[in-house]
C-alpha positions in Angstrom: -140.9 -45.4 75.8 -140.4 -46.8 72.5 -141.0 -50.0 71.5 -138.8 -52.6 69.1 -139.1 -55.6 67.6 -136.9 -58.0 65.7 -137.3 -58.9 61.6 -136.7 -62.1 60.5 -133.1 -62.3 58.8 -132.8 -66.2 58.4 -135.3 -66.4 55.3 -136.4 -63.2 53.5 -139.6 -64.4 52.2 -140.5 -63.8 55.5 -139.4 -60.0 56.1 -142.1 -58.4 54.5 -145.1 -59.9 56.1 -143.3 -59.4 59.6 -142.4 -56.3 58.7 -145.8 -55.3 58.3 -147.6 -57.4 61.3 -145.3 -55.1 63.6 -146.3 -51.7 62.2 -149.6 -53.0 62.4 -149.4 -54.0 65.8 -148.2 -50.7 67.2 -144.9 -51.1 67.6 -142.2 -48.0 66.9 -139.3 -49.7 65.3 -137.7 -53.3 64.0 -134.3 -53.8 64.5 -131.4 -56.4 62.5 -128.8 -57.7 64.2 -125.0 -58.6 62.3 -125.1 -62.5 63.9 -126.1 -65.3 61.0 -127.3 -62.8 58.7 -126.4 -59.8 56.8 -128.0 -56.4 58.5 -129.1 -54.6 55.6 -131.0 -56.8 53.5 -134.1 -57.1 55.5 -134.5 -53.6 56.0 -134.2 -53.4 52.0 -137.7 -55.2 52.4 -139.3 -53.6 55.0 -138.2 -50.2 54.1 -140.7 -50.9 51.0 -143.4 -53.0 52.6 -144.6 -50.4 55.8 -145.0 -46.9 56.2 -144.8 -45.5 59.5 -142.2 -47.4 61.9 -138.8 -46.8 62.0 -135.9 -49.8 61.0 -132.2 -49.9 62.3 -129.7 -52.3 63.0 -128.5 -53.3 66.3 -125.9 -53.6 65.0 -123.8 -53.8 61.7 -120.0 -54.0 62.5 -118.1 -51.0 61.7 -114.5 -52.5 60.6 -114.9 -55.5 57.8 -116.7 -52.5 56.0 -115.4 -49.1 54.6 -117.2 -45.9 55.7 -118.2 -45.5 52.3 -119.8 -48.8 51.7 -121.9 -47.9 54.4 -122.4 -44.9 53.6 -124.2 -46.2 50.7 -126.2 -48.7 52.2 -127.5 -46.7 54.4 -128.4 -43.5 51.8 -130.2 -46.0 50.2 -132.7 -47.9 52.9 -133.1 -43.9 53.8 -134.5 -43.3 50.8 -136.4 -46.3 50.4 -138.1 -45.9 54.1 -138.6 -42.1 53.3 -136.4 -41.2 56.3 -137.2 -43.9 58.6 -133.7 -45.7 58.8 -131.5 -45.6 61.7 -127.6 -46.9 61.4 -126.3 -48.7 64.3 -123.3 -49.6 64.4 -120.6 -51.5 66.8 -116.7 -52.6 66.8 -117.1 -56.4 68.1 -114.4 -57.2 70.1 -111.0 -58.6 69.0 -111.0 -61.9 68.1 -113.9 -61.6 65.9 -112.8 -58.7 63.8 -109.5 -60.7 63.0 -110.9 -64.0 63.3 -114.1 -64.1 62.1 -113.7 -60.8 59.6 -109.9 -61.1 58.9 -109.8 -57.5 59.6 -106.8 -55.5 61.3 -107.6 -54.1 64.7 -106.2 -51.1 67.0 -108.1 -49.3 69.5 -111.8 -49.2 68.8 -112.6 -45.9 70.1 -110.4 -43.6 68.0 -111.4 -45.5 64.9 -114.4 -45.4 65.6 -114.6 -41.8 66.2 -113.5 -41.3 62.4 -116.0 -43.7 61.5 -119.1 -41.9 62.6 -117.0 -38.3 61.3 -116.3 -39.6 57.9 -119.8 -41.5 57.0 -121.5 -37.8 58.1 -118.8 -36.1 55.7 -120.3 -38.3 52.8 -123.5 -37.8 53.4 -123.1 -34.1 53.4 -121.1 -34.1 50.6 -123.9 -35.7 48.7 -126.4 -33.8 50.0 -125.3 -30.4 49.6 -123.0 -31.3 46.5 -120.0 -30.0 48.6 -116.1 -31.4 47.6 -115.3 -34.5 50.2 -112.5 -33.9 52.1 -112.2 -35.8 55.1 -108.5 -36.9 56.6 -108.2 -38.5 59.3 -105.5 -41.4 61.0 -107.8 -44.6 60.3 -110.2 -43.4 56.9 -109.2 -40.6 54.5 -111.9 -39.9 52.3 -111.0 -37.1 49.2 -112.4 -38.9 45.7 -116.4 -38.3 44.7 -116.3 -37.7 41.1 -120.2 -36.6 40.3 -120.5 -39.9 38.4 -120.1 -41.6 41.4 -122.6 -39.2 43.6 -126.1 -40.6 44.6 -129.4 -38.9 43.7 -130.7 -37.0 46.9 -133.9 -37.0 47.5 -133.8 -34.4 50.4 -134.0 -36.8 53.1 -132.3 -35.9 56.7 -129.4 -37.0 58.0 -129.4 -40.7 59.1 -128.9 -41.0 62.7 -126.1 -43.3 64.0 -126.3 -45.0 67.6 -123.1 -46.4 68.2 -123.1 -50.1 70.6 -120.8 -49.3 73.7 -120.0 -51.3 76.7 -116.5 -49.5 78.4 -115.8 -45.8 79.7 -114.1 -45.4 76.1 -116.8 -46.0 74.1 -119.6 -44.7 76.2 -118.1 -41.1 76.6 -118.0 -41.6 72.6 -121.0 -42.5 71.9 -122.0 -39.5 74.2 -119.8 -37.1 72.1 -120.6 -38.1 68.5 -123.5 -40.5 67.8 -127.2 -39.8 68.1 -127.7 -42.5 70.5 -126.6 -45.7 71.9 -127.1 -49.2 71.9 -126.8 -50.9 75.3 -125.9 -54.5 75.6 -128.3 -56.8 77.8 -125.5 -57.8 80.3 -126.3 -54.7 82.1 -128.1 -53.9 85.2 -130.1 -50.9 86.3 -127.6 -50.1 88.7 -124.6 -50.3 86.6 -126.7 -48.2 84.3 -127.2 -45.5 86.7 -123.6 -45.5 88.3 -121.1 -46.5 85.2 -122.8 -45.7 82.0 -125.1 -42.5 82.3 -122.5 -40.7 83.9 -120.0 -41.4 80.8 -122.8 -40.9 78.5 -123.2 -37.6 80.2 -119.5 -36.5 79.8 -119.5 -37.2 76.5 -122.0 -34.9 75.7 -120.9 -32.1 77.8 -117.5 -32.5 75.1 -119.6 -31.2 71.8 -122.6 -29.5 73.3 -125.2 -32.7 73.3 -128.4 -32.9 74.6 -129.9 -35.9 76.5 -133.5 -35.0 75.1 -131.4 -35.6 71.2 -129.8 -38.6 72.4 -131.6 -42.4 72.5 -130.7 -44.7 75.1 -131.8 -48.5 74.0 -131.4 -51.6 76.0 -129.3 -52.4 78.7 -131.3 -55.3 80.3 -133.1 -58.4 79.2 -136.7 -58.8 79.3 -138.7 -62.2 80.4 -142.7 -62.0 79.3 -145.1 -64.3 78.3 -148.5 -64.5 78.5 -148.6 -67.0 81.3 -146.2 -68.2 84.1 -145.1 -71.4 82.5 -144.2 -69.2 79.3 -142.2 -66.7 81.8 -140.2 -69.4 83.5 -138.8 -71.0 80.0 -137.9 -67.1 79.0 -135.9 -66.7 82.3 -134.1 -70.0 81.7 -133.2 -68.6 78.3 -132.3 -65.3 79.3 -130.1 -67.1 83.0 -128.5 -69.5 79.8 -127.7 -65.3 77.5 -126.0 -64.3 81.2 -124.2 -66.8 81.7 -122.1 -66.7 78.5 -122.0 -63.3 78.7 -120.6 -63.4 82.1 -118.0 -65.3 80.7 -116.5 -62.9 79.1 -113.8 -60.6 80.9 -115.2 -57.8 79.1 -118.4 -58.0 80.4 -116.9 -58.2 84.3 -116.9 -54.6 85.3 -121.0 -55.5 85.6 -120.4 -58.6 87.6 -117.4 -56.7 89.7 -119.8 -53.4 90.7 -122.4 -56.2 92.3 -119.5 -58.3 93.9 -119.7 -60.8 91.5 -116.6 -61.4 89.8 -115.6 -64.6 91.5 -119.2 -65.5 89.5 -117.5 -64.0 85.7 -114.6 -66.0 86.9 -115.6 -69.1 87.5 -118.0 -69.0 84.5 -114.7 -68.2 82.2 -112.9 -71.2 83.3 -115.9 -73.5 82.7 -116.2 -71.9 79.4 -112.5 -72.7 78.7 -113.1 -76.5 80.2 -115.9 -76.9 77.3 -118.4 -77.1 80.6 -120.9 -74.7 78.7 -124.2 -77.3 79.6 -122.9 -76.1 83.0 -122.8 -72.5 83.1 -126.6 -71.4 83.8 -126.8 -73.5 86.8 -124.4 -71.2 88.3 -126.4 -68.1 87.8 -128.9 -67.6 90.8 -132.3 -66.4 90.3 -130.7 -63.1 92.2 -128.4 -62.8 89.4 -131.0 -63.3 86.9 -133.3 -60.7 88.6 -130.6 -58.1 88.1 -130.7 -58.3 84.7 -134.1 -58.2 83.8 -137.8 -57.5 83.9 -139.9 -60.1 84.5 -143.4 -61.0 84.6 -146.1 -62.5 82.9 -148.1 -59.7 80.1 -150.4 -58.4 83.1 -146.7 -57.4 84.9 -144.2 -56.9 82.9 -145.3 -53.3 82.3 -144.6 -52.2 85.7 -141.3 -54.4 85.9 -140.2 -52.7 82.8 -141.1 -49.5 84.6 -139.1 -50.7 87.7 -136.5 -51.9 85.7 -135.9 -49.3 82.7 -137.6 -46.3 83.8 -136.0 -42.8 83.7 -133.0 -44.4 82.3 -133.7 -46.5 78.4 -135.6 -45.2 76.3 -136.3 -47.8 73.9 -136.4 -51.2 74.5 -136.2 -54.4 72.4 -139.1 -57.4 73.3 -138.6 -59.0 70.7 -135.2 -60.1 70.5 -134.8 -63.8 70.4 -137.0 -66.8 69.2 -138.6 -67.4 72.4 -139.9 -64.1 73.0 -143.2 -63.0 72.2 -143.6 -62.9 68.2 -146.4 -59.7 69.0 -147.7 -58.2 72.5 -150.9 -57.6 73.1 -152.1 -53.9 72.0 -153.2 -52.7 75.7 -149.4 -54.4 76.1 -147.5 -52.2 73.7 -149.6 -49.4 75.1 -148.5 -49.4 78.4 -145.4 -49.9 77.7 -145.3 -46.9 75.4 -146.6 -44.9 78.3 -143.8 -44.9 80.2 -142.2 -41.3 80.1 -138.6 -41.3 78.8 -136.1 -38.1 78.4 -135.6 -38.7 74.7 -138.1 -36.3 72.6 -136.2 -37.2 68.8 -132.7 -37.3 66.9 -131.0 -34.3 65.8 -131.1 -35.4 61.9 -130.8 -31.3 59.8 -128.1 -31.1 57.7 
C-alpha cells in the first residue's frame, strides 16, 4: 500500500522543507488539495526540492479552469518532478462551481469525460508534434501554433485520477482516468458493494485493468501515538462525518447502512445553524464505520481491516491534527500491506 502525506499550502516558505521531511521519511507521495489554497503552487516547490516521491493533487477542480490551462500546469510540475506528477482532478458539486467559481454547470460526468479526452489530446499533440484536433460538446480544442507549443522533454504521460462519489462518475473514472480518488465519507462496505462494482464496469467499457488503475481513500484514519492523541483524532474525524453526512449527496453511504434518518436529521440541523450540534449525533458505531483507528502500535492492522484488498493508497496525513510524520517501522507496515495496483499506464 502506498503511503501519502499532505504539503503545506497555507504559507510556502514552508513547502520545501516539508516536502523534503516526507521523502525522507519514507513516504510514497504528497498530495494538495483545492480548499484555501491554490493546488499547483506547492508542488512547483516540491517538484524541485525532492527526488524520489511522487506529488498530485487531491484535487484541483476541473470547471473554473480550461483544459488547456491545465494542461500546462501540469506539463510543467511533470517536467520539473522528472515524471513524478500526478493530476487529480474533481467537478465539486453545484453550488460551488456557480457560487464560489461563477462558473456554468451541466451534468458533470459528460463534461468531464471531455475533460480527461481533451487534456490527453494536448499532451500528445505536444509530445509527438501532432496537429490538435479535438471536438467535442463541452471543449473543442483545434489552435496550437508551434509558437505556442512547450518544449518536451520526453517525459510520460501524466496520469489523471479523477474524484468520484455517484454511479456516474465512478463507472467514469473506471473508463477513462488512471485512477480514482475516494472521498472519506465512505465505508468499507459501501466500498465493496457500490463503488468497486462501478469502477469495475467502467473498465470492462475501454479494456482497463485493475492492476493499471489506483484506488485512494475512501475512509478516514484516527492514529496517534498514544490513546489520548487517538480520542481527540476521532472527535475530529466524528465532527468531518457529520458535516458530510449532511449533505444529500453523501446519503447513499448513510442509506446502504440504514442510516438515512441519521443524513436527515444532520441536514435539518445544518439548515437550523445547529452545526456545534451535529457530532454529538454520530455514534461511536457510526464513527467506527468510517475509519481505522488505533494508537501507532494498531493502526496497521485496522488499516489492514479497514482498507485491505480494496485502497490502494491512503492519505495519513490529511488534516492538522494528524500525525505531521509516522514512525519508520510505521510507514513500513503500512507499506506492507499487499494491494492490486502494480503502476499507471503513462506511454504515449
Amino acid at each position: 500500500m502506498r503511503v501519502l502525506t499532505s504539503l503545506p499550502q497555507d504559507d510556502l516558505r514552508k513547502t520545501a522543507s516539508a516536502a523534503q521531511e516526507a521523502e525522507t521519511a519514507g513516504y510514497d507521495g504528497a498530495l494538495t488539495m483545492e480548499n484555501k489554497n491554490d493546488p499547483f503552487l506547492a508542488h512547483a516547490i516540491a517538484a524541485v526540492s525532492t527526488e524520489r516521491m511522487q506529488l498530485g493533487t487531491s484535487v484541483a477542480i476541473a470547471f473554473p479552469r480550461s483544459p488547456m490551462v491545465m494542461a500546462n500546469a501540469s506539463w510543467d510540475l511533470q517536467i520539473a518532478s522528472r515524471g513524478r506528477f500526478v493530476l487529480g482532478i474533481g467537478p465539486q458539486i453545484r453550488p460551488h462551481n456557480e457560487r464560489r467559481f461563477s462558473v456554468p454547470w451541466t451534468a458533470p460526468a459528460p463534461r468531464l469525460r471531455e475533460y480527461v479526452q481533451s487534456l490527453r489530446a494536448i499532451w500528445t499533440a505536444w509530445e509527438k508534434g501532432e496537429r490538435l484536433r479535438y471536438e467535442g460538446k463541452h471543449y473543442t480544442f483545434t489552435l496550437m501554433p508551434p509558437y505556442f507549443v512547450p518544449t518536451s522533454q520526453h517525459m510520460k504521460m501524466v496520469p489523471i485520477t479523477l474524484a468520484a462519489v455517484g454511479p456516474h462518475a465512478l463507472r467514469l473514472a473506471g473508463e477513462v482516468a488512471d485512477g480514482v480518488r475516494l472521498h472519506g465519507f465512505c465505508t468499507r462496505r459501501y466500498l465493496t458493494e457500490a463503488i468497486l462494482p462501478r469502477l469495475i464496469e467502467g473498465m470492462a467499457r475501454t479494456g482497463r485493468d485493475r492492476a493499471s488503475f489506483e484506488i485512494s481513500g475512501g475512509g478516514f484514519i484516527a492514529t496517534g501515538p498514544d490513546n489520548e492523541a487517538v480520542a481527540k483524532m476521532v472527535e475530529y474525524t466524528r465532527g468531518r462525518i457529520a458535516f458530510y453526512g449532511s449533505t444529500p449527496g453523501y446519503w447513499p453511504v448513510l442509506e446502504l447502512h440504514g442510516l438515512g434518518d441519521l443524513g436527515r436529521k444532520l441536514n435539518a440541523m445544518s439548515k437550523a445553524g445547529r452545526w456545534a450540534e451535529m457530532a454529538a449525533e454520530v455514534s461511536d458505531d457510526v464513527v467506527a464505520l468510517f475509519t481505522a483507528i488505533g494508537t501507532y502500535n494498531e493502526i496497521a492492522a485496522a488499516i489492514e481491516q479497514r482498507f485491505g484488498g480494496l485502497a490502494d493508497a491512503l492519505n495519513v496525513g490529511g488534516t492538522t491534527l494528524a500525525p505531521t510524520g509516522l514512525p519508520p517501522d510505521l510507514l513500513a507496515d503500512i507499506k506492507r500491506i499487499a494491494t492490486p495496483f502494480t503502476g499507471y499506464r503513462t506511454s504515449w
